[in-house]
N, C-alpha and C positions, 0 to 999 in steps of 0.2 A: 432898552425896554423889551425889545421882543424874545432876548437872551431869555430876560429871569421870567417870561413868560410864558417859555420854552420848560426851562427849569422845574418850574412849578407844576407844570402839564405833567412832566415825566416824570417826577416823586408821586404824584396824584395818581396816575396808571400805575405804578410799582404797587403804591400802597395798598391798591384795588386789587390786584393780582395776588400780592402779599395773601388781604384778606380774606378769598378766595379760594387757594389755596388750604389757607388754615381752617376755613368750614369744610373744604374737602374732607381734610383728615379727621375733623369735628366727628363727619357724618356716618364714616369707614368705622370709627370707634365704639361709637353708639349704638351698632345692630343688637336688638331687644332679645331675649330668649324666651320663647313664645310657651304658653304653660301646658302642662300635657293634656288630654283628653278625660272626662271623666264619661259616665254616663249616669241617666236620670232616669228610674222606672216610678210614672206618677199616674194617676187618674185624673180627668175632667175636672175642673171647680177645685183645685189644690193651686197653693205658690208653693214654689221651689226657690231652695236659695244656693247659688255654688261662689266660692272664691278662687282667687289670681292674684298673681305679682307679678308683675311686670318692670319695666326700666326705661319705657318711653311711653310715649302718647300712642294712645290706642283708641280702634273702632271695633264696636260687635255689630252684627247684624243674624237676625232669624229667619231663616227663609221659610217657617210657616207663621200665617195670621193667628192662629190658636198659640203659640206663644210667645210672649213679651214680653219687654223688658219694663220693669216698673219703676218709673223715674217722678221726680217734683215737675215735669212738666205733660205729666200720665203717662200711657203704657205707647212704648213703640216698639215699634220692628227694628230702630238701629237707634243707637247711644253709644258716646262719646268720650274720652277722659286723658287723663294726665299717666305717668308714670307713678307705682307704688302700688300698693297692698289695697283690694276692693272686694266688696262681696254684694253680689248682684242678685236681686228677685226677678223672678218668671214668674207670668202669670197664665195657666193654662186652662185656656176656655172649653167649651165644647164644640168651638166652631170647624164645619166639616169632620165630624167625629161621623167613623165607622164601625161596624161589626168584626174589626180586627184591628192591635196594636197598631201606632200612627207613630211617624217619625218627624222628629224637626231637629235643625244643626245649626248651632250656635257658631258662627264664625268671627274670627279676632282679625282685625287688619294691625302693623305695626312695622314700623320699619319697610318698608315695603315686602312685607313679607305675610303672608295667610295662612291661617291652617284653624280645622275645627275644633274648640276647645271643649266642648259641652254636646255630649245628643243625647236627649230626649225624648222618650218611651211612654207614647201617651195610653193609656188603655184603652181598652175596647168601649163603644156605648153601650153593649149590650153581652156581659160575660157567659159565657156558655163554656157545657161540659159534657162528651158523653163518654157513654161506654161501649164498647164496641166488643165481639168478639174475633177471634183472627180471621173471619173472611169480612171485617168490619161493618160487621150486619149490629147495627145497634140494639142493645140489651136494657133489661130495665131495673139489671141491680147487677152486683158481682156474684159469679156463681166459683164456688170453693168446692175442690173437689174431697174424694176421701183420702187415699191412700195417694192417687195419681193429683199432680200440678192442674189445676185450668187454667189455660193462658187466657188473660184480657188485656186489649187495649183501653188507653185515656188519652183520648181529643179535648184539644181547648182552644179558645184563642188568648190566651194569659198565661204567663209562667205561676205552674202551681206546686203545692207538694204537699203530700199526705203521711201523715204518723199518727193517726188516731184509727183505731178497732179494735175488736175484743181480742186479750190475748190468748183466746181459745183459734184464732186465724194467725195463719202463718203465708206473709206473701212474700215472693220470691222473686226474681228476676235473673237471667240466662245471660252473664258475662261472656264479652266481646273473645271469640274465639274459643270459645267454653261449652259443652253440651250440656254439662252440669249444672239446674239450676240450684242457685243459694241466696236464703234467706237473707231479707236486708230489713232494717228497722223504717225505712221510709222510700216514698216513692217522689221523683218530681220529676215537670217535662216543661216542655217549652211550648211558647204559642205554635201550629201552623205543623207541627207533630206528631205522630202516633204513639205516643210511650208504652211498649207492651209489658206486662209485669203477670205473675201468676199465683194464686190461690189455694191453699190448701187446709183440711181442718188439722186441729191437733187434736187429738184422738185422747180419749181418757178408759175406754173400753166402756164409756155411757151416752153420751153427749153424741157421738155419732150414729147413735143406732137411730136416729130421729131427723124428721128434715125437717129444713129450716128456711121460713117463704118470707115474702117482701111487707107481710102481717106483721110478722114475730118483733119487728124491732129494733133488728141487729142493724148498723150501719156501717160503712166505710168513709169519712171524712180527708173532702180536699177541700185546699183553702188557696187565694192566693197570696202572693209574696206578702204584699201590706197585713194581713191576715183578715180584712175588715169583710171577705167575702166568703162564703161557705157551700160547699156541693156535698150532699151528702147522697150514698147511694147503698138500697138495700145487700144484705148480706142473701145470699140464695143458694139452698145447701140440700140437694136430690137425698141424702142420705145414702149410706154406705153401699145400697143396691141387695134387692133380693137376692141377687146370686154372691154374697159376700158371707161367712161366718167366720168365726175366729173364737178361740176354746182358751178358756185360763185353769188350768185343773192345779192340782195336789201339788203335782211336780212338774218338770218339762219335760217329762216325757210321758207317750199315752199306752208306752206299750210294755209288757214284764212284770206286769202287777200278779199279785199272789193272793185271796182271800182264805181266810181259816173255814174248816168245814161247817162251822157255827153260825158265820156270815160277820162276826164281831171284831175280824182286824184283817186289814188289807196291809200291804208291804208293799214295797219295790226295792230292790239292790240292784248298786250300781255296780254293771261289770267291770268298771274301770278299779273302785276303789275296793269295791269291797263290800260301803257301807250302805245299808239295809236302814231304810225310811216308812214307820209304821205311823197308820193311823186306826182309830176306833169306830166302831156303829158302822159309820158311814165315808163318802167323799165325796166334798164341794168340788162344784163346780162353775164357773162363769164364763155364760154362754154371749158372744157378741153375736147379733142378727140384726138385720131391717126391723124395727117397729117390733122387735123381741119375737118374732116372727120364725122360729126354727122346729124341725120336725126329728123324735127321736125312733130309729129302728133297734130291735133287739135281734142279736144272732146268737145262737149255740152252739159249737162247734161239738158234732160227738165223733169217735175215734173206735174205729169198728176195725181188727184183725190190721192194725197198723195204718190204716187208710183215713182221711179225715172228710166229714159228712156236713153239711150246714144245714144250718134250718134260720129262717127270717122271719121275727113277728113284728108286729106293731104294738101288742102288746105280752108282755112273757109272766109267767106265773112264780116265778121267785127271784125275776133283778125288775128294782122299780126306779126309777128317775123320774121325782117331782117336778114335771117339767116347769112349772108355772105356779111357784111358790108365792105363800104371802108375803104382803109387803115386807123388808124387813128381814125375811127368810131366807138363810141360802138355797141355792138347788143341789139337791142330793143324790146321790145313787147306795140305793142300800141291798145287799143281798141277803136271799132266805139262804137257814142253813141246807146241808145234803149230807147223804150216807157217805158218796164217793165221791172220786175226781169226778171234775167237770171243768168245760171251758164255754167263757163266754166272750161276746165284744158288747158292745153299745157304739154305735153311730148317732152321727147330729148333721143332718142336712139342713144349707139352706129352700128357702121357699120355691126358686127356679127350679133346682135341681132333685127335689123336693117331686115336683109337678110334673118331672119329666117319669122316672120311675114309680111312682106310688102306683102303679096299677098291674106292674111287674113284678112287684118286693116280695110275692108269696113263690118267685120263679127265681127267687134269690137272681138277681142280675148282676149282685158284685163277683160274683164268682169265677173264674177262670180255670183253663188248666195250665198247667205248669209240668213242663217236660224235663227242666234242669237235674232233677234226679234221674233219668233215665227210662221213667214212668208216669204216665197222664196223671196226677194226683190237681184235686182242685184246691184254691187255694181265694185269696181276697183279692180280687183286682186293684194293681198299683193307682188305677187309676181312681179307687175311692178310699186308699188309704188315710188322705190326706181329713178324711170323716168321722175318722178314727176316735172315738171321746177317750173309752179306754179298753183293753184289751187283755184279759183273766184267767189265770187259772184258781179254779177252787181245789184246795185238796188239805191233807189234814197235815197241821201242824206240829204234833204232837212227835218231840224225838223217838227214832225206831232203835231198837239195837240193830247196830251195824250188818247183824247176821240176821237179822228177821227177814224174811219173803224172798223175794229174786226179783233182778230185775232185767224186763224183756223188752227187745225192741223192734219195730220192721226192720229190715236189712237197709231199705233204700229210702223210707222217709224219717227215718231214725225217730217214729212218733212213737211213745210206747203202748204196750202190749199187759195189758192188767195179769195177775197173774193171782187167780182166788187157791184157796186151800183144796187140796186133793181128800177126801175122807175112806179111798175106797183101803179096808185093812188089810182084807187080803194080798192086794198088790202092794201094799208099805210092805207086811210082812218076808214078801217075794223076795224084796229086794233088801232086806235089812234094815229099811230105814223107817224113823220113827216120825218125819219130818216130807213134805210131800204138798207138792202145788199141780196148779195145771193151769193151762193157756194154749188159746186156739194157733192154728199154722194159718200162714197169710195166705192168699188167695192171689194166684197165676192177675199180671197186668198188660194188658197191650201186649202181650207175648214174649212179655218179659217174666221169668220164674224166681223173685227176690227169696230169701230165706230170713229166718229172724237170729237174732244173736241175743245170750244169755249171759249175765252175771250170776251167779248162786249166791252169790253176799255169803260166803263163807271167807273166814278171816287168811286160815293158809291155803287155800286156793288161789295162788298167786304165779306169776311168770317165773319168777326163780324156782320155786318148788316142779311146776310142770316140766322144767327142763329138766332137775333130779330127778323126776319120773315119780315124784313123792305126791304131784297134787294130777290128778287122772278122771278120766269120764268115758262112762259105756253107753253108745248111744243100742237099741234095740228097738226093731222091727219085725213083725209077725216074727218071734222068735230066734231071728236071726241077729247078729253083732255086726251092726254095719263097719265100716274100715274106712279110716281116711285116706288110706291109698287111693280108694275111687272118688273119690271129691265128693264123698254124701255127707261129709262134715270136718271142718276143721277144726283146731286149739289153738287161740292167739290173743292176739290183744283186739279192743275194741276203740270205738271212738275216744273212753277217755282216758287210755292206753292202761287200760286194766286187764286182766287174765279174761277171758270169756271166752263160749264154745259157740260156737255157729254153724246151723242146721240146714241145711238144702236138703236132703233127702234124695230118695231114688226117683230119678227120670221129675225129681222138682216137684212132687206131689205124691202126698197120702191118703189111703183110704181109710185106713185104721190108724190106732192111738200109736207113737211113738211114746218111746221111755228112755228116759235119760238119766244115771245116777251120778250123782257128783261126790268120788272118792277121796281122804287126804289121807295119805299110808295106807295105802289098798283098805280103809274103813270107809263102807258106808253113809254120808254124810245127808246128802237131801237128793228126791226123788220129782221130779217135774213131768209131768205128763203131756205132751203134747196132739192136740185131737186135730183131725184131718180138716184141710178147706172146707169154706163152701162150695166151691166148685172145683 
């Protein structure tokens, strides 16, 4: 009896150990794979729903009161279940809600194993937005610059992003390692952050000349993620600045222009090409300023024994620019006609720069001297070039024969030197010739004694023939035949490597008339008379 008693004992313990056993490995088998993380950005008074799958028996728990699980026996902080496919509500209250994003962390128990499957981004009670500029001094709209970026910062406590403003605003933002800012289509930041991004108008050469206050209208629009909240912040725009102007003329360039002596067509030719760009009457032009706010001065440039002279008005008696035309109206510059050459410029100041000189302008202030010739001659200071509207010569159109007049120049500011008809007969007769100019001798500079240099616009008057000894000139002084051996004139070429004679004279200055005949075959051909300085 006690045998099979025995017997029974120890298959009973095997089969216990057996069983034992086999939940062991049951247990090794079964570990769950726990589901990844997601996350929840929600507001106060919303449910949330997220799903999982799982493989065993599982617990969640919330570790805040403001979110729960909503179950058939109400809402708790921890619930229960089986292995398989589930999709769980939260219910997110307002309770202990602050004035910045809240956190709560959904955790899985399973298998003996934990991990957060769910967090949850509650919003703020109270959403707020500013603006800030970079020493984060708060502002009370976006200020947009003109030309230059304005940097501004955006605080919040919410994840926001903004893509709505007029597309006359262009905002930018300064990539990581980049000095360069560049244009982006949108802006977003996070709660508890400074997002700095920057401002600028888009210029039309109209729309800028004007500012633009927290009145006008304009906005900047942020929202956040949900979209169901809105910050909108004025657009604020100083305008381009008094001390700004900018010129839209004819062509792109202000300088080389030509007017006929009529005043009825203006030209410019390009040195590059060649090609010559005319217009009629007049020339438009668009002037960008503050509040249309610009000032124009008139200069005359006249040109006296090779030297060049200015004069400054504010208003000039035959160039007029309608500075402030009718609506509708371009603005114009028209010139009267003239007998002779002449030169002019027109300037366009802004309003600053304007109010710095206007009380000087009759002392010409732009004017400097310029030594690069080797002689003080004055000239436009670089530093108001940039004022420049357009800059003229008037002179006549009308083609010459090639051999009609002469032409004469200073030696050292290569400005020319007019050269009207000589009438006196007796002295054409003297000399044979039927043909006879005159033009004054330049005037001693800073101690420098330049000479002028002549073309005669005769056709065989050329460097090949002078070397023949066929094309020749007699210069004469009280009677006497001066010599180029002594250097009171030489026969060469000129600046635009043409045959021409050039006159220095005894000891660099005259008191009486020189006479010069320009021979081809020892004949006679044209007589210039050249009359002594001014001084």
């Amino acid at each position: 009896m006690r045998h099979i008693l025995h017997t029974a004992l120890t298959t009973l313990l095997a089969a216990i150990v057996t069983l034992c056993s086999l939940g062991s490995c049951s247990k090794e088998a079964s570990i769950p794979e726990l589901p990844n993380m997601i996350n929840i950005i929600c507001n106060a008074g919303t449910q949330q729903t997220f799903s999982f799958t799982i493989g065993a028996n599982w617990r969640l728990s919330s570790n805040q009161p403001w979110c729960k699980f909503v179950t058939s026996g109400g809402e708790l902080l921890e619930m229960a279940g089986n292995a398989g496919s589930h999709t769980i509500t939260l219910n997110i209250t307002d309770e202990n809600i602050k004035n910045q994003p809240t956190i709560a962390d959904i955790t899985i128990y399973s298998g003996g194993m934990e991990a957060v499957i769910v967090r949850v981004e509650r919003g703020a009670n109270e959403l707020y937005m500013r603006i800030n500029d970079v020493t984060d001094t708060p502002q009370n709209g976006v200020k947009i610059g003109y030309i230059d970026w304005i940097p501004f910062r955006v605080e919040a406590n919410f994840r926001f992003h903004a893509t709505e403003w007029p597309e006359w605003v262009e905002i930018g933002q300064q990539l990581e390692d980049n000095e360069t800012i560049t244009p982006v289509s949108g802006i977003t930041g996070v709660p508890g952050e400074s997002t700095e991004a920057f401002a600028r108008i888009v210029t039309n050469n109209e729309r800028e000349k004007y500012a633009i206050t927290d009145k006008d209208g304009y906005t900047i629009k942020f929202a956040n993620e949900e979209g169901n909240k809105v910050f909108e912040f004025p657009i604020i725009y100083a305008g381009m600045g008094s001390d700004q102007i900018r010129f839209v003329g004819p062509t792109n360039k202000n300088w080389g222009w030509e007017v006929s002596l009529d005043g009825k067509e203006f030209r410019q030719t390009d040195e590059m090409s060649g090609t010559t760009t005319t217009f009629n009457e007049s020339l438009e032009f668009e002037i960008i300023a503050q509040n249309d706010v610009y000032h124009i001065v008139y200069v005359e440039c006249k040109i006296e024994r090779g030297l060049p002279t200015y004069e400054c008005k504010e208003n000039y008696s035959w160039m007029y620019f309608n500075q402030y035309p009718a609506a509708g109206e371009p603005t114009t510059l028209s010139i009267d006609d003239a007998e002779g050459t002449r030169y002019g410029m027109v300037l366009c100041f802004d309003a600053q720069v304007y109010n710095k000189i206007r009380y000087n302008i009759k002392d010409w202030v732009f004017v400097t001297d310029d030594s690069t010739t080797g002689i003080s001659i004055e000239t436009l200071n670089p530093d108001y070039e940039k004022y420049v509207l357009i800059d003229f010569t008037q002179r006549d159109f009308a083609e010459q024969d090639p051999e009609y007049g002469m032409y004469i120049y200073h030696s050292m500011t290569t400005l020319e030197i007019p050269a009207s008809e000589y009438k006196n007969n007796s002295i054409m007769e003297q000399y044979g010739v039927s043909e006879a100019y005159s033009c004054p001798f330049v005037n001693s500079v800073g101690g420098k004694h330049p000479g002028i240099i002549i073309k005669p616009n005769i056709t065989e008057w050329t460097t090949l023939n002078c070397e023949a000894g066929n094309a020749t000139a007699e210069v004469w002084y009280k009677g006497d035949k001066l010599k180029i051996s002594e250097g009171e004139y030489y026969l060469g070429e000129n600046k635009d490597e043409e045959m021409s004679l050039h006159l220095w004279g005894p000891n660099a200055s005259f008191d009486e008339d020189v006479h010069i005949i320009f021979k081809v075959n020892d004949e006679p051909r044209k007589l210039l008379v050249v009359t002594p300085p001014a001084e």
